[in-house]
C-alpha positions in Angstrom: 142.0 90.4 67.8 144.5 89.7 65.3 144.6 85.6 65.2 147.7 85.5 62.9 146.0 82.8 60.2 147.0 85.3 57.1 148.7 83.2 54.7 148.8 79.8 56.8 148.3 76.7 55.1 145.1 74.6 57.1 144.1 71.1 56.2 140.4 70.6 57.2 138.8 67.0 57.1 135.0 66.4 57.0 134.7 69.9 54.9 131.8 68.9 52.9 129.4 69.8 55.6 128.4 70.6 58.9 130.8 71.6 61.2 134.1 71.1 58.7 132.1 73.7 56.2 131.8 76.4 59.0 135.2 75.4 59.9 136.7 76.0 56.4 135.3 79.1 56.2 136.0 80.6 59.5 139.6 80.0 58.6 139.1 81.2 55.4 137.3 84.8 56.6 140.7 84.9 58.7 142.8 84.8 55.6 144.1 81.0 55.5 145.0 78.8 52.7 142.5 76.1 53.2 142.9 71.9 51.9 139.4 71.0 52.1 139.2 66.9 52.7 136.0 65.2 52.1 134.9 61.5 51.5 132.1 61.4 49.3 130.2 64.9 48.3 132.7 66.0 45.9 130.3 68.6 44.4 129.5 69.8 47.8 133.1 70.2 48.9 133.7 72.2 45.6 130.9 74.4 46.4 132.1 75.1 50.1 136.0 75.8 48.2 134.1 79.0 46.0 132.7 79.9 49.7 135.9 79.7 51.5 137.6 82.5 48.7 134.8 84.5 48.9 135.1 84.5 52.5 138.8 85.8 52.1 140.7 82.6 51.6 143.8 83.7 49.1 143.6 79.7 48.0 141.6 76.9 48.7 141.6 73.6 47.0 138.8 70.5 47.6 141.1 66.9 47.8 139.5 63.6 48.3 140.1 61.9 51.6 139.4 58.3 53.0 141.2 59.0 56.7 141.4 55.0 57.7 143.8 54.8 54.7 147.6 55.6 55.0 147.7 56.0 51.0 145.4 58.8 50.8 146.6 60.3 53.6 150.0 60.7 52.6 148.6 61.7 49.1 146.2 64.3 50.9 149.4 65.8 52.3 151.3 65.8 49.7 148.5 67.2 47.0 148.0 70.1 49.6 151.5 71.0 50.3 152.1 71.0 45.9 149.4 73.4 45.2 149.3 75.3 48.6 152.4 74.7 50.9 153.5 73.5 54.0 150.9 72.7 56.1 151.0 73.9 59.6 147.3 73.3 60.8 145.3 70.4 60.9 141.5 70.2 62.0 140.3 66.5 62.6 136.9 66.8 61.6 135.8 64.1 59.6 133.8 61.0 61.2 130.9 58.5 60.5 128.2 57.9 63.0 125.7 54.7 61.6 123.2 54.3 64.8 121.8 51.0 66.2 121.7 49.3 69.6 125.1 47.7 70.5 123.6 44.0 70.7 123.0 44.8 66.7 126.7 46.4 65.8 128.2 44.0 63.5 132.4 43.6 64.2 132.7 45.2 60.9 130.9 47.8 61.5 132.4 48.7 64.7 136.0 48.4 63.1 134.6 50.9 60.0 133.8 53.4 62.7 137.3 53.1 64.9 139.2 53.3 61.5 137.5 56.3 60.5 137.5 58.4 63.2 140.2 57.2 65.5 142.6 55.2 63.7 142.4 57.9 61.1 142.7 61.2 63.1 145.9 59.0 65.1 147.1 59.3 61.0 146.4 62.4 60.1 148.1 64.0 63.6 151.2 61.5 62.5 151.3 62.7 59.0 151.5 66.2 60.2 154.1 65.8 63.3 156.2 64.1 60.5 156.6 67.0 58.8 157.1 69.1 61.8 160.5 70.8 61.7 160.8 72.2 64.9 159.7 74.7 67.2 160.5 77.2 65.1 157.7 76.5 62.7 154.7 76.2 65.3 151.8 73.9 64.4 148.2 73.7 65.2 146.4 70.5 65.7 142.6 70.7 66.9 140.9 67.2 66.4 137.0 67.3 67.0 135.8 64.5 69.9 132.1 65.0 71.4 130.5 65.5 74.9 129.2 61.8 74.0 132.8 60.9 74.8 132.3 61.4 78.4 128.8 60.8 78.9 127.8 58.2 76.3 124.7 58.7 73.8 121.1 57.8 74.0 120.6 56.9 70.6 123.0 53.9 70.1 126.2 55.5 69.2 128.1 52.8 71.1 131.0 53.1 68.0 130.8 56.4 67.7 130.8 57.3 71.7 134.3 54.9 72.1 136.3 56.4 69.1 134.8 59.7 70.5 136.7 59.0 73.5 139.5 57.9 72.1 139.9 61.2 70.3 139.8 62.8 73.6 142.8 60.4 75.0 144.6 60.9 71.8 144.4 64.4 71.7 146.2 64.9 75.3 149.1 61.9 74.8 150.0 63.7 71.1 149.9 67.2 72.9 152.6 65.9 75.2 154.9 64.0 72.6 154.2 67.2 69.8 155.1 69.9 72.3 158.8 69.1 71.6 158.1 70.2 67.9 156.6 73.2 68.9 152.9 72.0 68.1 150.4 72.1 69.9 147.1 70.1 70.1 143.8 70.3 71.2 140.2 69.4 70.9 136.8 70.7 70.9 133.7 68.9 72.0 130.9 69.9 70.4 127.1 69.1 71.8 124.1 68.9 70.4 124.2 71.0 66.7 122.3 72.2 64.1 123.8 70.1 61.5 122.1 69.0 58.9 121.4 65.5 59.5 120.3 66.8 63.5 117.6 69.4 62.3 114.9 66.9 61.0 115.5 64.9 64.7 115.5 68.5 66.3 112.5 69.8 64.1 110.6 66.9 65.3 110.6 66.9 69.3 113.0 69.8 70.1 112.2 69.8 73.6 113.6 66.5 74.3 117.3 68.5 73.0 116.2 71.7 74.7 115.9 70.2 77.9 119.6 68.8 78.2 121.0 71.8 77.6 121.1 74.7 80.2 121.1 77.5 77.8 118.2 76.2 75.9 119.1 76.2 72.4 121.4 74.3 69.7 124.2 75.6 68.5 124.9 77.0 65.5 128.4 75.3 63.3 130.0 78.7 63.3 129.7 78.9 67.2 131.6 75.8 67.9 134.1 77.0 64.1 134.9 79.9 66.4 136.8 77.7 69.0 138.2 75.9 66.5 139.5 78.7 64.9 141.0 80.1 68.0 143.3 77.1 68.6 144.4 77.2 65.3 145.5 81.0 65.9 148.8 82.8 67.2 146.9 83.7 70.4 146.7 80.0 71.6 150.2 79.9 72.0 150.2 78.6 75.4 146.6 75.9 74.8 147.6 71.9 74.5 146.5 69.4 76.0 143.2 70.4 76.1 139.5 69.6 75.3 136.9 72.5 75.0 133.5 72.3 75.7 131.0 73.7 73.8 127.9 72.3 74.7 125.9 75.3 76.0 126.6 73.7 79.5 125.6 70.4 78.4 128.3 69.0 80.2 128.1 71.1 83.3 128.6 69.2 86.8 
């Protein structure tokens, strides 16, 4: 299946890791430009960039990103659009996720985590809708939420869970208002991962994860990249609105 990425600019935040890296370089292995955004891990993003053209990228550049902060996001923009073009795909991946029982969430703490992951996907979408010229220029937008969005977290996540689901509530009010520009967008919501900072958890007691999830394994990044990558493409035309599971039935009713 010919996805149509060749040559499309993609801005990826969160790329320093985890599910941005396998993100980055599915796009990349389709032949996308690729803005890699990251907060910290500069050397780390920089590594992932050498991936992404080996992979196939034609171009790929590493920019520093702090998503709560309308400066840098304009400047993220702007840097990628200079050295690689118009962007006409975003993926919402970046997010922070400190853990502690709600009763001992400080307010700033709580605000940290809503400026990151909400208030700063709500700028990132605007930034690219902005430059939006039409439906003759189609767009992809595919922010990343979480099955914790719709059935909370066991490991107090409180923050995390409730900017989770504001994601998810973004994602479908912006598919409505962006549809008039001719983009479209969507979200994934991942389950439980191998990620780096979930395989010591996993390594320790992984039958308390294997039990919650019907097909009794983790998934890989590059499983949940793949769905990414497919509402970025050509062939998801006619997707918006809409949040994707990819649990492994985690969320199954």
């Amino acid at each position: 299946m010919d996805l149509g990425l060749r040559g499309q600019i993609a801005l990826v935040t969160g790329a320093s890791r985890g599910l941005g890296r396998a993100v980055a370089l599915g796009l990349a292995a389709e032949g996308a430009k690729v803005a890699l955004g990251y907060r910290s891990g500069r050397v780390a993003a920089e590594a992932i960039a050498h991936a992404c053209l080996e992979a196939g990228a034609p171009a790929v550049v590493a920019l520093p990103l702090d998503a709560s902060s309308e400066e840098q996001v304009r400047a993220f923009f702007e840097d990628a659009e200079r050295m690689l073009g118009p962007p006409r795909i975003l993926v919402n991946n970046g997010a922070v996720c400190p853990r502690g029982p709600a009763v001992r969430v400080e307010r700033a703490d709580f605000d940290q985590v809503l400026a990151v992951n909400l208030t700063g996907t709500f700028l990132l979408c605007r930034e690219l809708l902005r430059r939006a010229v039409g439906p003759g220029t189609p767009g992809r937008i595919v922010n990343v939420a979480s099955t914790a969005a719709f059935h909370g977290s066991t490991s107090g996540q409180v923050a995390y869970d409730a900017s989770k689901g504001g994601v998810v509530s973004l994602t479908i009010s912006l598919a409505r208002e962006a549809a008039a520009l001719g983009v479209t967008v969507n979200a994934v919501a991942p389950g439980l991962m191998l990620t780096e900072m979930m395989l010591e958890k996993y390594r320790a007691d992984p039958e308390r994860y294997l039990s919650r999830v019907p097909l009794r394994r983790l998934a890989e990044p590059a499983e949940v990249a793949a769905a990414v990558v497919f509402l970025c493409s050509r062939q998801a035309a006619y997707v918006t609105g809409t949040v994707v599971n990819v649990s492994g039935g985690l969320l199954m009713r």
